[in-house]
TORKOL-414871 format. One record per residue (C-alpha): x negated, y negated, z negated; residue number from 1; residue in one letter. Coordinates in nm, 3 decimals, padded with zeros to 5 digits, always signed. Layout:
<recs>
REC       xx       yy       zz  resi  resn
REC        X        Y        Z   NUM     A
...
</recs>
This chain:
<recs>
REC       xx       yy       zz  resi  resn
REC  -00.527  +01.033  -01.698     1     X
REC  -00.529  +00.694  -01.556     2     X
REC  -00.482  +00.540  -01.165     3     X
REC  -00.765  +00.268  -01.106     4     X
REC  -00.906  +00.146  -00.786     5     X
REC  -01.285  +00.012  -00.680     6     X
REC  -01.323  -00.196  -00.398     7     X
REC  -01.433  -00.520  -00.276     8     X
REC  -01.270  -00.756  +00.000     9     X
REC  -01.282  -01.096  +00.184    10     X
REC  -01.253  -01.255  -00.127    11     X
REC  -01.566  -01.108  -00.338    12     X
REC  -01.844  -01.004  -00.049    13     X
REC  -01.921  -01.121  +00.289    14     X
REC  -01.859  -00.933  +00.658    15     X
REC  -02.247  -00.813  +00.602    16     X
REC  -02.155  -00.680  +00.281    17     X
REC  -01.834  -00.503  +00.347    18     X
REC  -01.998  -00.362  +00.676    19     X
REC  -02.339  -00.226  +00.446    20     X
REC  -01.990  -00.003  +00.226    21     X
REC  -01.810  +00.025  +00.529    22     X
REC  -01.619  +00.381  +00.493    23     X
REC  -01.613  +00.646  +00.737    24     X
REC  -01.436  +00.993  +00.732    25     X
REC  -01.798  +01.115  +00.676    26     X
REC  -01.853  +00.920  +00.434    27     X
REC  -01.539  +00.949  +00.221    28     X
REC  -01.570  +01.321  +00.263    29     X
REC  -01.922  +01.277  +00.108    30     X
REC  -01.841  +01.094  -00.140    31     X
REC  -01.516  +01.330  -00.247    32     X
REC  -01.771  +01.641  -00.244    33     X
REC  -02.009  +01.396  -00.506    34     X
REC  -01.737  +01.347  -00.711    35     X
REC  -01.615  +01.701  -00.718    36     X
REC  -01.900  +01.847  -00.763    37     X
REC  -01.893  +01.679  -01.136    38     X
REC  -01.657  +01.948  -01.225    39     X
REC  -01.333  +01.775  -01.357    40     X
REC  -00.998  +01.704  -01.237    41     X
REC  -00.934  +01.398  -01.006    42     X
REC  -00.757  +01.247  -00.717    43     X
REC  -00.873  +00.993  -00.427    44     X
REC  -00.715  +00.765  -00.187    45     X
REC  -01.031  +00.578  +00.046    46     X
REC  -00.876  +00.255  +00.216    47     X
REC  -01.107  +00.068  +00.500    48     X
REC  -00.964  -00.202  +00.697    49     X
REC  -01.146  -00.501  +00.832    50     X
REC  -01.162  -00.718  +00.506    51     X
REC  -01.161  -00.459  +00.212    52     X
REC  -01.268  -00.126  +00.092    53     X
REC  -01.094  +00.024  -00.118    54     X
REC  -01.137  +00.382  -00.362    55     X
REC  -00.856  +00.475  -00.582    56     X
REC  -00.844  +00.739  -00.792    57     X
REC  -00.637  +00.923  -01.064    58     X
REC  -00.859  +01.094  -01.353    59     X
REC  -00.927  +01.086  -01.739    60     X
REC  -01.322  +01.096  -01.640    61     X
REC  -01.311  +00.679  -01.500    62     X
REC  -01.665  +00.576  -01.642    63     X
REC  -01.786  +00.905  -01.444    64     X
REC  -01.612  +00.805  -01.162    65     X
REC  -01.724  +00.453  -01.153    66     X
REC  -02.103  +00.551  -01.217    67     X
REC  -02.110  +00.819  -00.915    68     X
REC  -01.952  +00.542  -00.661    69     X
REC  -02.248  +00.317  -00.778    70     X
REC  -02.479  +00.600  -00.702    71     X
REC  -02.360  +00.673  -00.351    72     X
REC  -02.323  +00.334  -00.252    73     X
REC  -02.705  +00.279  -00.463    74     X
REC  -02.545  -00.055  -00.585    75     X
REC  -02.742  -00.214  -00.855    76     X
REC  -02.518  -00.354  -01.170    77     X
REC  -02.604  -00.684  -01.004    78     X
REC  -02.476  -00.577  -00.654    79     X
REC  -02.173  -00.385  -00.826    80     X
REC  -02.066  -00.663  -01.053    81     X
REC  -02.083  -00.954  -00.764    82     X
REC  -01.931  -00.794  -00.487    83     X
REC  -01.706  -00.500  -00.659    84     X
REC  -01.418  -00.562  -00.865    85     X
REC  -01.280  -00.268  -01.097    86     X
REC  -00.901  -00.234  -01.221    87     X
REC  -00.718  -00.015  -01.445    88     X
REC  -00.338  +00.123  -01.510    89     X
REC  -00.087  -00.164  -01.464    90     X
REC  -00.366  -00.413  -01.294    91     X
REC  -00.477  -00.154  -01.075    92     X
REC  -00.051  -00.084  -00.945    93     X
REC  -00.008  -00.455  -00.939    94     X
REC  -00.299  -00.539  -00.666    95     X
REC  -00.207  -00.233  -00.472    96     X
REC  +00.125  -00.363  -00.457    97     X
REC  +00.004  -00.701  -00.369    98     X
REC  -00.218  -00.532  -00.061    99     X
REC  +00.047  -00.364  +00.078   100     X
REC  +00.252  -00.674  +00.049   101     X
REC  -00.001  -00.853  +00.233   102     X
REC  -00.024  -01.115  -00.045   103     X
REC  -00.385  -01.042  -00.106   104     X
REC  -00.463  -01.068  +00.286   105     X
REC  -00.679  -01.288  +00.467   106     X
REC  -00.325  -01.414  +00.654   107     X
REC  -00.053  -01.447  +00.393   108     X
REC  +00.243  -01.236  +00.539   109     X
REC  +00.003  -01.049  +00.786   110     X
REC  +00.194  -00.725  +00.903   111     X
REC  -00.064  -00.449  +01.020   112     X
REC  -00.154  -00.388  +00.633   113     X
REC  +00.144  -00.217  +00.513   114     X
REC  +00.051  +00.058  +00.834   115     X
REC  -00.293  +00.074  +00.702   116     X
REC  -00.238  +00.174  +00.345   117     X
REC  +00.064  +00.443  +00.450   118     X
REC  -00.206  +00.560  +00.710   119     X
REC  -00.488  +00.598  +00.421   120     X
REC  -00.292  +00.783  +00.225   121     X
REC  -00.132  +00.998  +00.472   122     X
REC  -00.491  +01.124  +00.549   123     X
REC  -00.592  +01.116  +00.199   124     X
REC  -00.262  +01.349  +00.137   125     X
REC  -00.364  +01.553  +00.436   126     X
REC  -00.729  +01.639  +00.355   127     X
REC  -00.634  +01.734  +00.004   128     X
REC  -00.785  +01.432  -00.200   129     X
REC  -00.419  +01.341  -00.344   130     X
REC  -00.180  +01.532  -00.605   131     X
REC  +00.118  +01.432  -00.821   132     X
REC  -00.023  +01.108  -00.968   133     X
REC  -00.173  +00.912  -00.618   134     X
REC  +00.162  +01.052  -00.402   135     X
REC  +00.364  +00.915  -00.680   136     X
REC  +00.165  +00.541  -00.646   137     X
REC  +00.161  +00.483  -00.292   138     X
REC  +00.476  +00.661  -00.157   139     X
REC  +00.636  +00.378  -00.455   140     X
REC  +00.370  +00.133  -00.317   141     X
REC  +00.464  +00.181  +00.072   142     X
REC  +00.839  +00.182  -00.051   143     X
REC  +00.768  -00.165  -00.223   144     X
REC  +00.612  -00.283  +00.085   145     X
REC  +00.904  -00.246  +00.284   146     X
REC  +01.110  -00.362  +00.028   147     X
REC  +00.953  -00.711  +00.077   148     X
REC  +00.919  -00.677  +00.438   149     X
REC  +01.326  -00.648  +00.451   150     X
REC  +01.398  -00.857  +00.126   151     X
REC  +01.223  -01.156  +00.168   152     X
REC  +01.060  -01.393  +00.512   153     X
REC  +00.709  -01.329  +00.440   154     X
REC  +00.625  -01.228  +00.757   155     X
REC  +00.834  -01.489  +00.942   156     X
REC  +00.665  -01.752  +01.173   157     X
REC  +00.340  -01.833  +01.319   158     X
REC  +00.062  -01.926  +01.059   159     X
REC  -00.249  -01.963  +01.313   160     X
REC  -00.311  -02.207  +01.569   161     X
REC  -00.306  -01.905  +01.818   162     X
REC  +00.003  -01.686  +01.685   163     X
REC  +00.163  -02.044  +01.700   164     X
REC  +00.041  -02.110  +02.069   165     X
REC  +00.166  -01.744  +02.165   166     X
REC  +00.511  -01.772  +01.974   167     X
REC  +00.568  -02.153  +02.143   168     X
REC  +00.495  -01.988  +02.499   169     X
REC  +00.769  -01.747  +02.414   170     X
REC  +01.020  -02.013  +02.345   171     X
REC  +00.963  -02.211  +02.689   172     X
REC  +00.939  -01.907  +02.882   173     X
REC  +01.215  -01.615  +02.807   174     X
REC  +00.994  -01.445  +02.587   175     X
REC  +00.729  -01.446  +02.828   176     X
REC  +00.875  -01.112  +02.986   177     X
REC  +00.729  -01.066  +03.325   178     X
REC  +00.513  -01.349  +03.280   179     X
REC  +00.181  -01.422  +03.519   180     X
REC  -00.043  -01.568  +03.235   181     X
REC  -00.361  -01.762  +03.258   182     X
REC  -00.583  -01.747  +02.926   183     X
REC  -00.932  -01.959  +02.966   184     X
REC  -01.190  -01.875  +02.711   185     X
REC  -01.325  -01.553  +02.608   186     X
REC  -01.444  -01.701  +02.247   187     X
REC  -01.288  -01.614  +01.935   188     X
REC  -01.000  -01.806  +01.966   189     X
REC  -00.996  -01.699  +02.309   190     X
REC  -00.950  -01.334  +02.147   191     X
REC  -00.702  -01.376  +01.832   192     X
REC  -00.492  -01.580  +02.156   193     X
REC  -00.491  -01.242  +02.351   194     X
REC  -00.458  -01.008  +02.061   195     X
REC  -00.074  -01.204  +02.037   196     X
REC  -00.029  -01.165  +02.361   197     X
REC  -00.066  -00.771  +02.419   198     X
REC  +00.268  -00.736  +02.205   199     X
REC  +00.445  -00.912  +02.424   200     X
REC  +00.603  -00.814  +02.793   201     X
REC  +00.398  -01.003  +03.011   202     X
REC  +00.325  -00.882  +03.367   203     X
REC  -00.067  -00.999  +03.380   204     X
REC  -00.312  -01.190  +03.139   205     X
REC  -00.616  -01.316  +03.311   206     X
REC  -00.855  -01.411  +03.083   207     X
REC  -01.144  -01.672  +03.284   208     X
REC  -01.477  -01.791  +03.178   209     X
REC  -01.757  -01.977  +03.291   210     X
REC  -01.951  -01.626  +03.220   211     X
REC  -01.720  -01.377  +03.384   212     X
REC  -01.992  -01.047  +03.168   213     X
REC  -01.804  -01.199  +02.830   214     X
REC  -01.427  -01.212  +02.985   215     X
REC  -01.507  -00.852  +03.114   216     X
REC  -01.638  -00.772  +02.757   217     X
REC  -01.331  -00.932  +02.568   218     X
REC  -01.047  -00.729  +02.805   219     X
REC  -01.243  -00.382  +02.746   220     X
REC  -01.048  -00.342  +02.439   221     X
REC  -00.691  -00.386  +02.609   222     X
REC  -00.452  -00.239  +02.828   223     X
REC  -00.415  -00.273  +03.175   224     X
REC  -00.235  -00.559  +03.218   225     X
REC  -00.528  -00.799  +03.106   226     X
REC  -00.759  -00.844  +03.388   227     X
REC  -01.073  -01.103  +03.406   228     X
REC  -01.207  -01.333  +03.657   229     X
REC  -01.481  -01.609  +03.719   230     X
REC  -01.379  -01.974  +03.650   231     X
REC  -01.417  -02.029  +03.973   232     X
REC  -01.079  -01.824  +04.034   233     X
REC  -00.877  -02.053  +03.845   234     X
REC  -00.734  -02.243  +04.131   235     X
REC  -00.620  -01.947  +04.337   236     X
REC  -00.479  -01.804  +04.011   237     X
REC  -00.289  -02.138  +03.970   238     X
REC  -00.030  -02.141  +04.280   239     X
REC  +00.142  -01.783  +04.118   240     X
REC  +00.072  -01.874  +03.739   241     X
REC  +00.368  -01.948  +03.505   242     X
REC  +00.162  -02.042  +03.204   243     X
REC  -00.244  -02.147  +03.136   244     X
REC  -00.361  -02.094  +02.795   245     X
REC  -00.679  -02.243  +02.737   246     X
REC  -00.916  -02.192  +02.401   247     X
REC  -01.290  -02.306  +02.515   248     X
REC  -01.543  -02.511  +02.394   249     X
REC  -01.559  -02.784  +02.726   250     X
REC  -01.703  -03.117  +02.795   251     X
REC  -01.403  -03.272  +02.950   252     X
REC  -01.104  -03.159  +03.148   253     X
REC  -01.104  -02.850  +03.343   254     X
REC  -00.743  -02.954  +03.464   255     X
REC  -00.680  -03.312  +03.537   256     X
REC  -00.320  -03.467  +03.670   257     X
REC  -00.486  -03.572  +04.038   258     X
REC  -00.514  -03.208  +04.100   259     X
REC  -00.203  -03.068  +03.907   260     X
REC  +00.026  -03.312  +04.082   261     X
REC  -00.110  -03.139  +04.447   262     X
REC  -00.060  -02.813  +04.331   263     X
REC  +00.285  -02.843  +04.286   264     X
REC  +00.447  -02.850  +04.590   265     X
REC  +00.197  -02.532  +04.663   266     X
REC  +00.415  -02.392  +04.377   267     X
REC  +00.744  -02.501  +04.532   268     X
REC  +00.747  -02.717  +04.201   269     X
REC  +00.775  -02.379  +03.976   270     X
REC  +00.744  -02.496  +03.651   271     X
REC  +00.440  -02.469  +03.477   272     X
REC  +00.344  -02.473  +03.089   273     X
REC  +00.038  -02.514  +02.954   274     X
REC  -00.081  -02.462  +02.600   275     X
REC  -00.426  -02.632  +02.500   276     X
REC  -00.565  -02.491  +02.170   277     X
REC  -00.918  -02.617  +02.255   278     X
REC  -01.097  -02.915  +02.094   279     X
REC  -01.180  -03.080  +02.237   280     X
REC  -00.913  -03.060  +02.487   281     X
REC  -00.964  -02.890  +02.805   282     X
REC  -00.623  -02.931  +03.034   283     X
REC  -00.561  -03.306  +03.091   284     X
REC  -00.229  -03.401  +02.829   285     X
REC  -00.115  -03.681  +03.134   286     X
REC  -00.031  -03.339  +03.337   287     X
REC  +00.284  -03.369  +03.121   288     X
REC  +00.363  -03.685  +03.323   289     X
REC  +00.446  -03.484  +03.676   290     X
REC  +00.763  -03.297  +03.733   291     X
REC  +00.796  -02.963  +03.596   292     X
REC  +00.504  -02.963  +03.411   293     X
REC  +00.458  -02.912  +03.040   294     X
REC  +00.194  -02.949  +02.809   295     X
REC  +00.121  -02.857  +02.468   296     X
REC  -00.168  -02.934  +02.250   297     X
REC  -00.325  -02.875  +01.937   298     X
REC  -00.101  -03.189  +01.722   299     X
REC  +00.236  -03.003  +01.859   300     X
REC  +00.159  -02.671  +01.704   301     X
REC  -00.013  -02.769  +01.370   302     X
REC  +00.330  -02.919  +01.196   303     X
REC  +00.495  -02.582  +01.262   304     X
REC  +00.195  -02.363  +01.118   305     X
REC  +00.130  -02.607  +00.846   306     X
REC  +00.568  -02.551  +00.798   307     X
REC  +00.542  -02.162  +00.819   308     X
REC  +00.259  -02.135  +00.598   309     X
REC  +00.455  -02.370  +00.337   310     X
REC  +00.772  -02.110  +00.363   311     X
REC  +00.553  -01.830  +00.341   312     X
REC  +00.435  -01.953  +00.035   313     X
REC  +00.751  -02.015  -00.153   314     X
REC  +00.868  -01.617  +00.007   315     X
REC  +00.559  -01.519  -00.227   316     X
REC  +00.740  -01.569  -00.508   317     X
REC  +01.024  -01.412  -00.419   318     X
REC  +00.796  -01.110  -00.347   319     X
REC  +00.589  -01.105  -00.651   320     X
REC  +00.929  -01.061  -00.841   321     X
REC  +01.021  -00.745  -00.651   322     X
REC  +00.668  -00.607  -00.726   323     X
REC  +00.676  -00.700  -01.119   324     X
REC  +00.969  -00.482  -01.140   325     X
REC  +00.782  -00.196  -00.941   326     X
REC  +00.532  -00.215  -01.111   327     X
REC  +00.710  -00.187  -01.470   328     X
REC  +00.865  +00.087  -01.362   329     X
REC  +00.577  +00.271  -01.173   330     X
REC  +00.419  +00.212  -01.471   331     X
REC  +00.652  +00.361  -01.699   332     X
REC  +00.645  +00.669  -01.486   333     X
REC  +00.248  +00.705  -01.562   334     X
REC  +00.304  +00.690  -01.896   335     X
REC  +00.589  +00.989  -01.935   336     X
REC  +00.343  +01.164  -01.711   337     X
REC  +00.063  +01.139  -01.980   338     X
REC  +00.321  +01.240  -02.227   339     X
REC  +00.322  +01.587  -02.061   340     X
REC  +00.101  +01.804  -02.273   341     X
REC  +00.288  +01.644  -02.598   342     X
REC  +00.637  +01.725  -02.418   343     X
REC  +00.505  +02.092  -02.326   344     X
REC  +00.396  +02.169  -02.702   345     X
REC  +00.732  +02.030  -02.868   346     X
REC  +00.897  +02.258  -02.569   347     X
REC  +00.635  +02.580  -02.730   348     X
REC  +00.769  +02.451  -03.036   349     X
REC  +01.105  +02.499  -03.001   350     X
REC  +01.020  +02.825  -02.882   351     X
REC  +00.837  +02.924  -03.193   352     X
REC  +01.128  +02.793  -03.387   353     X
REC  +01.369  +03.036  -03.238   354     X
REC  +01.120  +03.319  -03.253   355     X
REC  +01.095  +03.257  -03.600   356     X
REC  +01.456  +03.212  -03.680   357     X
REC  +01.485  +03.574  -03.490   358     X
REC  +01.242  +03.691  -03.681   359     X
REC  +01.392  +03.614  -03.993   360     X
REC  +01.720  +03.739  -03.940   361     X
REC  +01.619  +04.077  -03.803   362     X
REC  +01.470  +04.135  -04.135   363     X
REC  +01.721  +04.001  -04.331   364     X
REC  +01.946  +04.236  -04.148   365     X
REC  +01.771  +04.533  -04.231   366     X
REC  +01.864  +04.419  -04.589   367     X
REC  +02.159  +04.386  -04.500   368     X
REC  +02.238  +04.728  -04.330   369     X
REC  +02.061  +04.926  -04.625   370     X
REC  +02.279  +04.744  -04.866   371     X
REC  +02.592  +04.838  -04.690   372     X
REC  +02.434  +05.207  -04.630   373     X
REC  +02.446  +05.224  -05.013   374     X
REC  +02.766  +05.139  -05.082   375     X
REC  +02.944  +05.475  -04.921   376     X
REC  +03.309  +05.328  -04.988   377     X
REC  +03.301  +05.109  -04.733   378     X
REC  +03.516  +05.185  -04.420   379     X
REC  +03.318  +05.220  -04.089   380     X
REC  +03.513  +04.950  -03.965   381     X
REC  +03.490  +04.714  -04.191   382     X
REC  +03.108  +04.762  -04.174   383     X
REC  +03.135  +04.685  -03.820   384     X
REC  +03.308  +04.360  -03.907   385     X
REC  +03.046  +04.243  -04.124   386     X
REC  +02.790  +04.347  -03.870   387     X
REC  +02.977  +04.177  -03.553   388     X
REC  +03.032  +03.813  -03.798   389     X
REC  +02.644  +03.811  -03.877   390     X
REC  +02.559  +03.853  -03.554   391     X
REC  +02.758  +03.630  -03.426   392     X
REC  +02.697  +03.368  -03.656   393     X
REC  +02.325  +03.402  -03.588   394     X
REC  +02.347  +03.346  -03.224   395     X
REC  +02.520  +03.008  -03.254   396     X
REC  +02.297  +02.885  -03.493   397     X
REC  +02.007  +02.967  -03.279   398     X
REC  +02.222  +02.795  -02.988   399     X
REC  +02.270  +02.552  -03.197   400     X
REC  +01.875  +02.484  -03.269   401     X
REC  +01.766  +02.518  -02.893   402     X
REC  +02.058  +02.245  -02.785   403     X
REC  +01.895  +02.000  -03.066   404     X
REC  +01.532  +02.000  -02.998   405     X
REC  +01.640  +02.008  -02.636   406     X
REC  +01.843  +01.688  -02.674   407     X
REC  +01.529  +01.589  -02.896   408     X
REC  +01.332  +01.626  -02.591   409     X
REC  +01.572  +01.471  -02.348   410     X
REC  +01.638  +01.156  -02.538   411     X
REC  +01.262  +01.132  -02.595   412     X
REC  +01.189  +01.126  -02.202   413     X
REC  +01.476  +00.891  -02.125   414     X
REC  +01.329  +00.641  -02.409   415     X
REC  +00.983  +00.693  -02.445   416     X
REC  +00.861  +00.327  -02.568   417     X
REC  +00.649  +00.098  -02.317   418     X
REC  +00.419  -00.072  -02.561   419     X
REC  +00.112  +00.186  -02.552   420     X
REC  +00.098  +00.082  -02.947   421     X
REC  +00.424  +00.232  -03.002   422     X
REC  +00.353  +00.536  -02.763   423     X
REC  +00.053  +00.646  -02.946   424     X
REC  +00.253  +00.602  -03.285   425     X
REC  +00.537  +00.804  -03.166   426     X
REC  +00.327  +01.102  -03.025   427     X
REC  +00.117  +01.085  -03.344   428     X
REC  +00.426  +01.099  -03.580   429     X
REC  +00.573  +01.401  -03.341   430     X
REC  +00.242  +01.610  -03.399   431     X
REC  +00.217  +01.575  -03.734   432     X
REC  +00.578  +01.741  -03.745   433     X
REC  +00.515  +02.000  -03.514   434     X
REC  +00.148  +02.041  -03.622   435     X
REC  +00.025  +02.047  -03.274   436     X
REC  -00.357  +02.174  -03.265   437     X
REC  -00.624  +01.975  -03.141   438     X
REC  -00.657  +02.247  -02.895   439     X
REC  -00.341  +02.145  -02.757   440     X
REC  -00.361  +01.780  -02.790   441     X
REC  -00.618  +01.812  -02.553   442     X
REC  -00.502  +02.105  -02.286   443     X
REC  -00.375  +02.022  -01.957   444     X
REC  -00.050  +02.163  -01.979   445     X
REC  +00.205  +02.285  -01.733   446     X
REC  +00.486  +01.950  -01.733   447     X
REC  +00.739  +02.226  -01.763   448     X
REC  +01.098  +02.236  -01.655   449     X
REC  +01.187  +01.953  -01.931   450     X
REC  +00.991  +01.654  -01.767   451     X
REC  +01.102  +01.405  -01.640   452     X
REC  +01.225  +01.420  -01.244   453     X
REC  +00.991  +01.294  -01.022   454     X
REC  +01.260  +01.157  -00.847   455     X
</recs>
């Protein structure tokens, strides 16, 4: 049995693509039954997020596998090869543990992912799609995630002109708790701006634009506290406002100094911030010049993203070490678990052995007792002596066997070789001596009390 994953991302198909193999509940549930219905053992994790879809599984029967996901998805070997990419065993652990450390993400250090593959698997585990193998994987995986959420600053500072905008308007203005916010622009910039700003505690977001039917559209997906207004609005907005975002696509200033410097003593000179991520600009940078005003643009955020991403980069490394070790060791764990059947026939084994040995010397007792019945000048007792010291000396050799081929067993689990060269040599030299059938070689055999611990 072997983990591998199917999938394609940002990286190897476009948003038409990934949308044409987006995955519903539906359709995972359809595409479980397909697989099932094939008739041999497997497991199945489905991951969807907005850049990747993802199938991994846990079988001996891949090349089935793979061919029925072409089939459902009716992907041509053209289709398959150029958008799809297929890994195996160690490569297959590695990228996982990549995903959930958000090093293969669009966003390098992005933080919703790690949710979104505990959240797969969770339902995976739920519906029934998951067993030993696939828990094993991603509860390790989601542990790993962590591990580089808390071990290393991946996720620290703004890497996006709008995450930067957002995190600067926190700095001037406590946080921006209980903050009366202005955001112009319902674009896409407009909407990455506002998706930074719903985690924070502001009292109001109104989001303006010259077509008021798109700022309504952009706040349906948001709490309360973002509201929507005409452009028109923007002055009456401006006498209560403590900040102005503005993301648009403008021809010329939709602020200008004249007008800022006449709205301040309307604001009993409050002081006001504003943040211009347009280009071209849209808020007038001489507003900077009157009192208590202070504005931000474009060239004062870009030096601490280009920074940030730069750290985040060299915090990469720091994570991929964390992950080779997981993965070495995850890996190792997949390979005692294919040893199972091998471990379960040298346990039969040592079972036969002792059956055997009981055998032997319940016959050669029989020999023994005839012998002594013979031999009438023989005291009771001493017969009883003889008896007692055979007996005795039979059950600690048999003690002696079990607690050999059990340390046999042990020591074999605790240093099972990593180099798959050296596995298949070892399990081929321990069937030869226990002349394990091919019937057995092949059975799907209980692990046994003797396996390894899961944990």
């Amino acid at each position: 049995m072997i983990v591998f994953v199917i999938g394609a991302n940002h990286k190897t198909a476009s948003m038409e693509a990934l949308e044409k193999y987006f995955l519903s509940e539906d359709r995972s549930t359809d595409l479980y039954k397909e697989v099932h219905e094939k008739g041999f053992y497997f497991e199945m994790v489905p991951m969807q997020t907005c850049n990747r879809m993802e199938l991994y599984f846990a079988s001996d029967k891949a090349e089935i596998v793979a061919d029925t996901v072409k089939s459902f998805f009716k992907l041509s070997d053209s289709d398959f090869s150029s958008h799809f990419y297929s890994l195996y065993g160690k490569e297959c652990i590695q990228h996982l543990m990549e995903v959930v450390s958000s090093l293969d993400s669009v966003v390098l250090g992005e933080s919703q992912i790690l949710g979104q593959v505990r959240d797969s698997y969770l339902r995976a585990k739920e519906i029934g799609y998951t067993s030993k193998v696939l828990n094993r994987l991603f509860e390790q995986t989601v542990k790993t995630g962590k591990r580089v959420r808390s071990e290393t600053g991946i996720s620290k500072g703004a890497v996006s002109i709008s995450q930067a905008a957002v995190e600067l308007g926190r700095k001037v203005f406590r946080g921006l708790e209980n903050a009366e916010l202005i955001l112009i622009g319902a674009g896409e910039m407009g909407r990455l701006t506002l998706d930074h700003l719903t985690v924070t505690k502001v009292s109001r977001v109104t989001v303006l634009n010259r077509t008021f039917d798109r700022a309504s559209e952009l706040t349906k997906g948001y709490d309360e506290r973002m509201t929507c207004a005409g452009l028109n609005m923007l002055e009456s907005l401006l006498v209560e406002a403590d900040m102005i975002f503005a993301a648009m696509n403008f021809d010329g200033y939709i602020l200008k100094r004249d007008y800022v410097e006449t709205l301040m003593p309307l604001r009993r000179y409050k002081p006001l911030f504003l943040i211009d991520i347009s280009l071209p600009r849209v808020l007038d940078p001489d507003c900077n010049k009157v009192d208590n005003v202070f504005h931000f643009g474009i060239e004062d955020l870009k030096d601490v993203v280009d920074k940030n991403k730069h750290e985040r980069e060299l915090q990469a490394q720091l994570a991929h070490q964390i992950i080779n070790q997981e993965v070495l060791d995850l890996d190792f764990w997949l390979s005692l678990y294919s040893l199972a059947p091998l471990m379960q026939s040298m346990h039969d084994y040592k079972k036969f052995l002792i059956e055997q040995h009981n055998r032997k010397f319940s016959s050669f007792m029989d020999e023994v007792f005839f012998d002594i019945d013979k031999e009438s000048d023989i005291s009771p007792q001493l017969k009883n002596q003889i008896i007692e010291k055979l007996d005795n000396y039979s059950q600690k050799s048999v003690h002696q066997l079990g607690g050999k081929l059990y340390h046999l067993i042990t020591q074999l689990t605790k240093n099972y070789p990593r180099n798959p060269l050296d596995q298949q040599r070892l399990q081929k030299v321990i069937r030869e001596v226990i002349k394990v059938t091919e019937s057995n070689k092949d059975s799907d055999s209980n692990i046994g009390s003797f396996f390894i611990d899961e944990n």
